[in-house]
TORKOLSE-737686 format. One record per residue (C-alpha): x, y, z; chain. Coordinates in steps of 0.1 Angstrom, whole numbers, plus 5000, padded with zeros to 4 digits. Example, Ala and Ser with C-alpha at 12.3 -4.5 7.8 and 13.67 -1.06 7.14 Angstrom:
REM TORKOLSE-737686
<rec x="5123" y="4955" z="5078" chaine="A"/>
<rec x="5137" y="4989" z="5071" chaine="A"/>
//
This chain:
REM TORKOLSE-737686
<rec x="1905" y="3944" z="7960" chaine="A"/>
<rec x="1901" y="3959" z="7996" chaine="A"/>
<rec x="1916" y="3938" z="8020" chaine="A"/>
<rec x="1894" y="3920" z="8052" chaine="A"/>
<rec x="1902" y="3934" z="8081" chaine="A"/>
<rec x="1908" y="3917" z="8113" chaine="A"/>
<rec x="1871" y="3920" z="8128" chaine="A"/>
<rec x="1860" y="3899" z="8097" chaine="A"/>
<rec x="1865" y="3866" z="8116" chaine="A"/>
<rec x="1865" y="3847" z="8078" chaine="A"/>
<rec x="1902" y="3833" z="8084" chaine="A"/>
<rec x="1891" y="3823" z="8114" chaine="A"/>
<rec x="1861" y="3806" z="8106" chaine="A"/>
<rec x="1886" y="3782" z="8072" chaine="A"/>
<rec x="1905" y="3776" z="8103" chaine="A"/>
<rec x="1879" y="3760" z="8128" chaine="A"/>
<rec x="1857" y="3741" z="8101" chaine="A"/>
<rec x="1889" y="3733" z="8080" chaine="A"/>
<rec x="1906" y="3714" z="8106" chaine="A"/>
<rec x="1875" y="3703" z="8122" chaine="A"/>
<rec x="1869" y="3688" z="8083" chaine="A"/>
<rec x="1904" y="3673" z="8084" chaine="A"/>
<rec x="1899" y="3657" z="8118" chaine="A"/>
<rec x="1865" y="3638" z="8103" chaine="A"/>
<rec x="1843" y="3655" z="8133" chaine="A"/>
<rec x="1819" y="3676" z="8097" chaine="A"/>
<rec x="1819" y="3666" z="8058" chaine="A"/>
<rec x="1831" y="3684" z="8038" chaine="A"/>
<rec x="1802" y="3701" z="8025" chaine="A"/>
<rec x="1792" y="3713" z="8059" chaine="A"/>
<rec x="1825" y="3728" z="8062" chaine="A"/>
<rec x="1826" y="3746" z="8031" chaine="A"/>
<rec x="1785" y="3755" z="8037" chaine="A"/>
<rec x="1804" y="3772" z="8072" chaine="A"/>
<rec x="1828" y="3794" z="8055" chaine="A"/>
<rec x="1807" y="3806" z="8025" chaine="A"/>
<rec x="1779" y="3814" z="8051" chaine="A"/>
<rec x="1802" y="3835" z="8072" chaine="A"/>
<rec x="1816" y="3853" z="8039" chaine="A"/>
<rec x="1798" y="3850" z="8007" chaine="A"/>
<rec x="1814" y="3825" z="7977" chaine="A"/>
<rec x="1848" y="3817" z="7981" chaine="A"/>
<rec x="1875" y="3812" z="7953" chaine="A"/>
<rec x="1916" y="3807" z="7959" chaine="A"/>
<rec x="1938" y="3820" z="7928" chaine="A"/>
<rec x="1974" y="3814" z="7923" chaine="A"/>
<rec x="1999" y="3810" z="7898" chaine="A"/>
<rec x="1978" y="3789" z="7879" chaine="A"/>
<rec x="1949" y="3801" z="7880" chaine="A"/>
<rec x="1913" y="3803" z="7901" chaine="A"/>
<rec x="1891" y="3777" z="7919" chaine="A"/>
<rec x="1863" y="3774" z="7946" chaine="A"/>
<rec x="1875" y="3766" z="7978" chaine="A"/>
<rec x="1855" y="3735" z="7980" chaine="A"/>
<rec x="1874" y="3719" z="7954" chaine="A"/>
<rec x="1905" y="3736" z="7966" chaine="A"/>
<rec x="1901" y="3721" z="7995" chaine="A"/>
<rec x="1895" y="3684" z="7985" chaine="A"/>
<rec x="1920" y="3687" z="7960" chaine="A"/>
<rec x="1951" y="3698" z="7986" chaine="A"/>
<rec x="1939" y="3668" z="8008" chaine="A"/>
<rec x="1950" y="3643" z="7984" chaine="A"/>
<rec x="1981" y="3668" z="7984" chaine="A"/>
<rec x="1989" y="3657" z="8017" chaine="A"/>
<rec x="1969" y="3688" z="8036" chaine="A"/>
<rec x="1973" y="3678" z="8076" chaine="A"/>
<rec x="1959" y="3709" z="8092" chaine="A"/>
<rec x="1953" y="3748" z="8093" chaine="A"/>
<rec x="1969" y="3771" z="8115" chaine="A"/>
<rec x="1955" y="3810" z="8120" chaine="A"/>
<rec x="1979" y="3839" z="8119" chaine="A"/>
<rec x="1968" y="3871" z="8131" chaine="A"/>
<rec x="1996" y="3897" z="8125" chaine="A"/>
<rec x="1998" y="3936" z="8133" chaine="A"/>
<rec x="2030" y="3959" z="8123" chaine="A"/>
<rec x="2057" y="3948" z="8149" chaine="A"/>
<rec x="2036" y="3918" z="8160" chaine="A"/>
<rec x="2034" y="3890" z="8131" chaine="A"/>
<rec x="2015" y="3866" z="8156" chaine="A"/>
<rec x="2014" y="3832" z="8136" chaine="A"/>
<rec x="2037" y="3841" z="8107" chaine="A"/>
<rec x="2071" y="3830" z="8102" chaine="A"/>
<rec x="2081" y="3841" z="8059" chaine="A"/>
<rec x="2085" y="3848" z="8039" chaine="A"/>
<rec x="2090" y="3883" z="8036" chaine="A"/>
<rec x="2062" y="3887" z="8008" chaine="A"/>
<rec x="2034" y="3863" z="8026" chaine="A"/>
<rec x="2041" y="3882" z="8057" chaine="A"/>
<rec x="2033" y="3918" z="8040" chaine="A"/>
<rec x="2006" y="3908" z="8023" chaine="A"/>
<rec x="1994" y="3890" z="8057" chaine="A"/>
<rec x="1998" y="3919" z="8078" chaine="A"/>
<rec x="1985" y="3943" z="8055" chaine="A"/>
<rec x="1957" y="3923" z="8059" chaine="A"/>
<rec x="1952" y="3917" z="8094" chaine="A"/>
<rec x="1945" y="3882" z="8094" chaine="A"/>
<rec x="1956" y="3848" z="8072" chaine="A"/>
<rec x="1956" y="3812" z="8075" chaine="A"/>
<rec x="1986" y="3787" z="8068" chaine="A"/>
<rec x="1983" y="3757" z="8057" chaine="A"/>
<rec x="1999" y="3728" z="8067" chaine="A"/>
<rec x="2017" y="3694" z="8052" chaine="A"/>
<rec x="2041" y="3674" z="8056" chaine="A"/>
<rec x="2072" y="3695" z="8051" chaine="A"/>
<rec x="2062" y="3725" z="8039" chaine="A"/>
<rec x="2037" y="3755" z="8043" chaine="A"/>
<rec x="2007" y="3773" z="8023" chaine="A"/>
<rec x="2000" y="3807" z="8030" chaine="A"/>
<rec x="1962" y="3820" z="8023" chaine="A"/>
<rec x="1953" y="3857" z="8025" chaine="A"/>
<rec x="1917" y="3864" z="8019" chaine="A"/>
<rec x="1904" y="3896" z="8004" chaine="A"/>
<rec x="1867" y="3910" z="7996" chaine="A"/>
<rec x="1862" y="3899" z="7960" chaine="A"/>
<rec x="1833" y="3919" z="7943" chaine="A"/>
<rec x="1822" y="3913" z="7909" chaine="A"/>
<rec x="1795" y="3935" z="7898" chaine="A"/>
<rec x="1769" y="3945" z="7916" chaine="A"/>
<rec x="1755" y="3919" z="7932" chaine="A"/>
<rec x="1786" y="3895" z="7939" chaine="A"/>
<rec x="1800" y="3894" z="7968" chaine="A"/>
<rec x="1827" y="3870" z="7984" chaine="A"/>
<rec x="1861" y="3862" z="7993" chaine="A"/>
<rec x="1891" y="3857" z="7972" chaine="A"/>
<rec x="1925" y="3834" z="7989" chaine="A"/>
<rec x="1953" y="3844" z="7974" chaine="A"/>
<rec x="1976" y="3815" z="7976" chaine="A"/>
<rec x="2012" y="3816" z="7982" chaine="A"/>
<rec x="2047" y="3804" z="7998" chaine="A"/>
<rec x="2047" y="3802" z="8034" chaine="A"/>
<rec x="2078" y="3789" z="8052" chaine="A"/>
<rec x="2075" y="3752" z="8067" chaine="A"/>
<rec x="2092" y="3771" z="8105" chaine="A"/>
<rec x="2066" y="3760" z="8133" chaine="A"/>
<rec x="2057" y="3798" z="8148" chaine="A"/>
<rec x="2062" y="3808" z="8183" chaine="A"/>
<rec x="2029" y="3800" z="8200" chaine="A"/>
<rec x="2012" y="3799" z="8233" chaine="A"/>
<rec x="1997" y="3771" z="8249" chaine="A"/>
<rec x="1955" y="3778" z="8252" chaine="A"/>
<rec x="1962" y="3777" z="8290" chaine="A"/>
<rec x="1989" y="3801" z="8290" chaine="A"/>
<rec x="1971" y="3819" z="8263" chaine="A"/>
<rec x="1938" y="3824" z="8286" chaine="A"/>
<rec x="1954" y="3832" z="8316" chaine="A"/>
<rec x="1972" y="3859" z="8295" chaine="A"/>
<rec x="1937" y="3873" z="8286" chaine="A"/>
<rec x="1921" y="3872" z="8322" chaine="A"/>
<rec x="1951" y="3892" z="8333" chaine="A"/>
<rec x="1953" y="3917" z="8307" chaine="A"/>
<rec x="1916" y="3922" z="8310" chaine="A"/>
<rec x="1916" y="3928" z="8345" chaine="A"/>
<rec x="1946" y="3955" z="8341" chaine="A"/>
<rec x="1924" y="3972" z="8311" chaine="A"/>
<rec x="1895" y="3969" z="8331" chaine="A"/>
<rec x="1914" y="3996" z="8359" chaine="A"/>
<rec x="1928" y="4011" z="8335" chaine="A"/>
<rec x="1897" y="4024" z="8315" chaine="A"/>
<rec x="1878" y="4028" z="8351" chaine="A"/>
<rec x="1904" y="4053" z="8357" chaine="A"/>
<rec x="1892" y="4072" z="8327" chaine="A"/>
<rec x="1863" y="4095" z="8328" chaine="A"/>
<rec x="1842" y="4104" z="8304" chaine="A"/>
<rec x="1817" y="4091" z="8278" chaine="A"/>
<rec x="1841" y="4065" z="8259" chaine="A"/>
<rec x="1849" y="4041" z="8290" chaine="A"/>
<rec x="1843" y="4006" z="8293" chaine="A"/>
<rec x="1833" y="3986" z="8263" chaine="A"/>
<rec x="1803" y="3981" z="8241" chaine="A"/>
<rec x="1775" y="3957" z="8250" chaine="A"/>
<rec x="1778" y="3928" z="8224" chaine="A"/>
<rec x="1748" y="3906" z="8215" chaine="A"/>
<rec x="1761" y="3870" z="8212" chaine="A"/>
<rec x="1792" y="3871" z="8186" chaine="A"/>
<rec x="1787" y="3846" z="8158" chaine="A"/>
<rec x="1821" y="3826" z="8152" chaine="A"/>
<rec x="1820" y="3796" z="8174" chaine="A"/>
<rec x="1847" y="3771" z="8171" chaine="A"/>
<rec x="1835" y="3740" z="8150" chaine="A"/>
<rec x="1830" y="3710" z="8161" chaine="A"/>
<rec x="1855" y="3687" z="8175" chaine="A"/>
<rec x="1875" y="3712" z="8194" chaine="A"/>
<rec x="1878" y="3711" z="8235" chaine="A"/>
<rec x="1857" y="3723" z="8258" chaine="A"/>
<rec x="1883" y="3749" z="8268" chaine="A"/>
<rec x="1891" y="3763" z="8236" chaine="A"/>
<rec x="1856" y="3774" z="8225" chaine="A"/>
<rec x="1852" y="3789" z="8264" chaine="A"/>
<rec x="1882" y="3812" z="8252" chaine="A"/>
<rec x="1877" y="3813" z="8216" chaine="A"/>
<rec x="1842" y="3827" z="8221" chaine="A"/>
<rec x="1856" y="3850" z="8243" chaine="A"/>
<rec x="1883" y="3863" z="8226" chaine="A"/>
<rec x="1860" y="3866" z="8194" chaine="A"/>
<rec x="1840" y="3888" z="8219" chaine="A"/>
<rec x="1866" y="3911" z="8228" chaine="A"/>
<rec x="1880" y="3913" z="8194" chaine="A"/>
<rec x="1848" y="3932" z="8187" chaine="A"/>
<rec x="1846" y="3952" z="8218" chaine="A"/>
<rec x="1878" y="3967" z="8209" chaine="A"/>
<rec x="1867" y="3972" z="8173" chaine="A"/>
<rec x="1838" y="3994" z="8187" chaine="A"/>
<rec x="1849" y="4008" z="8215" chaine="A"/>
<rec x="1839" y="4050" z="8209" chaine="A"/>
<rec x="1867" y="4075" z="8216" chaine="A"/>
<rec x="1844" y="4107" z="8215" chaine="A"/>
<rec x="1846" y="4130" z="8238" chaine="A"/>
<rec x="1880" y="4123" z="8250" chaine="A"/>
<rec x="1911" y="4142" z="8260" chaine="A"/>
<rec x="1946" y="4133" z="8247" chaine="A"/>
<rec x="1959" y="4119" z="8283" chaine="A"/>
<rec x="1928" y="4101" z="8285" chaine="A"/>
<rec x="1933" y="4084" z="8246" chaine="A"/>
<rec x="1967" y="4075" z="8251" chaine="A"/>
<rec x="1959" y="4056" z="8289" chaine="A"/>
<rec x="1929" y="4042" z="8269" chaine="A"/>
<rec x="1954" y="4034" z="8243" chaine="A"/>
<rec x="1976" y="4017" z="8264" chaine="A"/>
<rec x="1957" y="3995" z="8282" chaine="A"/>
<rec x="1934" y="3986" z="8249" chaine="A"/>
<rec x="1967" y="3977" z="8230" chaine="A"/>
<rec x="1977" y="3949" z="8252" chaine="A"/>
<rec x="1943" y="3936" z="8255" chaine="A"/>
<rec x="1942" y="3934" z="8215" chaine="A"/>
<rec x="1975" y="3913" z="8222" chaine="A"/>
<rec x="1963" y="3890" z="8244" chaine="A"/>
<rec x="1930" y="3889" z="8224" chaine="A"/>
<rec x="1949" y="3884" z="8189" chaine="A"/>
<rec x="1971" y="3851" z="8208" chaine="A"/>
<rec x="1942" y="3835" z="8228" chaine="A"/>
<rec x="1921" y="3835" z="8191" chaine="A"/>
<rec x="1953" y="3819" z="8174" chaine="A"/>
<rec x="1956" y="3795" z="8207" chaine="A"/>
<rec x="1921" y="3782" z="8202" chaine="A"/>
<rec x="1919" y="3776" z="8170" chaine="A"/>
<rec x="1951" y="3753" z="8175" chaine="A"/>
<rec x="1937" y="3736" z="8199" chaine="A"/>
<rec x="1923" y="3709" z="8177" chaine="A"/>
<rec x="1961" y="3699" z="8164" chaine="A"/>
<rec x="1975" y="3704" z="8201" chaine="A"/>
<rec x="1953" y="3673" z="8210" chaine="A"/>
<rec x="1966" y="3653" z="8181" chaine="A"/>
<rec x="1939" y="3663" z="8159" chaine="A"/>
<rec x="1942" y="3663" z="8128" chaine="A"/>
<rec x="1973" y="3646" z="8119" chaine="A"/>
<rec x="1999" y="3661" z="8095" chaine="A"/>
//
């Protein structure tokens, strides 16, 4: 199965409705209606076999399921993992997964495109062993003021390159809004962030020189940084504010 890359916001989007679900803000079947919309079907496999996430879901709530947390990992930067070793491979291979949370312990999703035939199309979570170790996270305040700084230094940066490639795409409105429930604050940055994730997905790097890549490069790889931490910030917002409870 190919694996989703990070511009597919579909971790993301279990996140925001998941622990907007858990919180009692949307039912259930809004939330799953959410994630399926964003992606196609969704199924989780693991050792024991395969089910739909909707009856994944209501069946690791009476597990004790408290919240989700979003991990979005790059080699030398696993932002919102902490093992083991296998989960964080097959997480940052991926680009993207989600941890779930209970009381004591950890459960690590990692979605993949799941085709079947030629006319289904969706996501399979695989399921496995996360560690129960709370990652290393920044507050959203510290994460946004992270962002507004590292956009203003990539803003000089790629002013200082000419040439057909500088600056970033226009973007239409980017569809992965936070989900009910969450501050005011979070979905200010979160809908940024998801902005600039995109932006730096299609930002074009025809018709430059190799100086002019490798300032480019510079500046775009610690904007992706401080895009990557202010996503994972807002979407744990809602459990920074007490909400939902593990």
């Amino acid at each position: 199965m190919d694996r989703v890359r990070i511009d597919s916001p579909i971790s993301a989007t279990l996140v925001s409705w998941g622990n907007a679900w858990l919180a009692g803000h949307v039912g259930l079947d809004e939330a799953a209606d959410r994630v399926e919309r964003a992606a196609g079907p969704q199924v989780v496999a693991d050792d024991a076999g395969e089910t739909t996430l909707r009856a994944f879901l209501v069946d690791q709530r009476i597990e004790g399921l408290g919240s989700f947390r979003l991990a979005l990992p790059i080699p030398g930067d696993p932002l919102g993992l902490t093992g083991p070793p296998a989960f964080n491979g097959s997480a940052i291979d991926a680009g993207q997964a989600v941890v779930a949370v209970y009381p004591g312990r950890c459960l690590g999703l990692v979605p993949a495109e799941d085709r079947r035939g030629s006319s289904y199309s969706g996501i399979r979570w695989t399921a496995c062993e996360a560690s129960a170790a709370v990652p290393s996270l920044p507050s959203l305040a510290e994460a946004e003021q992270a962002l507004s700084a590292a956009m203003r230094s990539a803003t000089e940066a790629l002013l200082g390159v000419d040439g057909p490639a500088q600056g970033f795409p226009a973007l239409d409105t980017v569809d992965d809004a936070l989900a009910p429930g969450y501050p005011g604050r979070a979905h200010r940055v979160g809908a940024l962030s998801a902005r600039l994730a995109l932006a730096l997905r299609l930002a074009d790097e025809r018709g430059l020189t190799s100086g002019q890549l490798a300032t480019r490069g510079d500046a775009l790889r610690e904007l992706d940084r401080a895009v990557r931490r202010a996503r994972v910030a807002a979407h744990h917002a809602i459990v920074e504010s007490g909400q939902p409870q593990t």
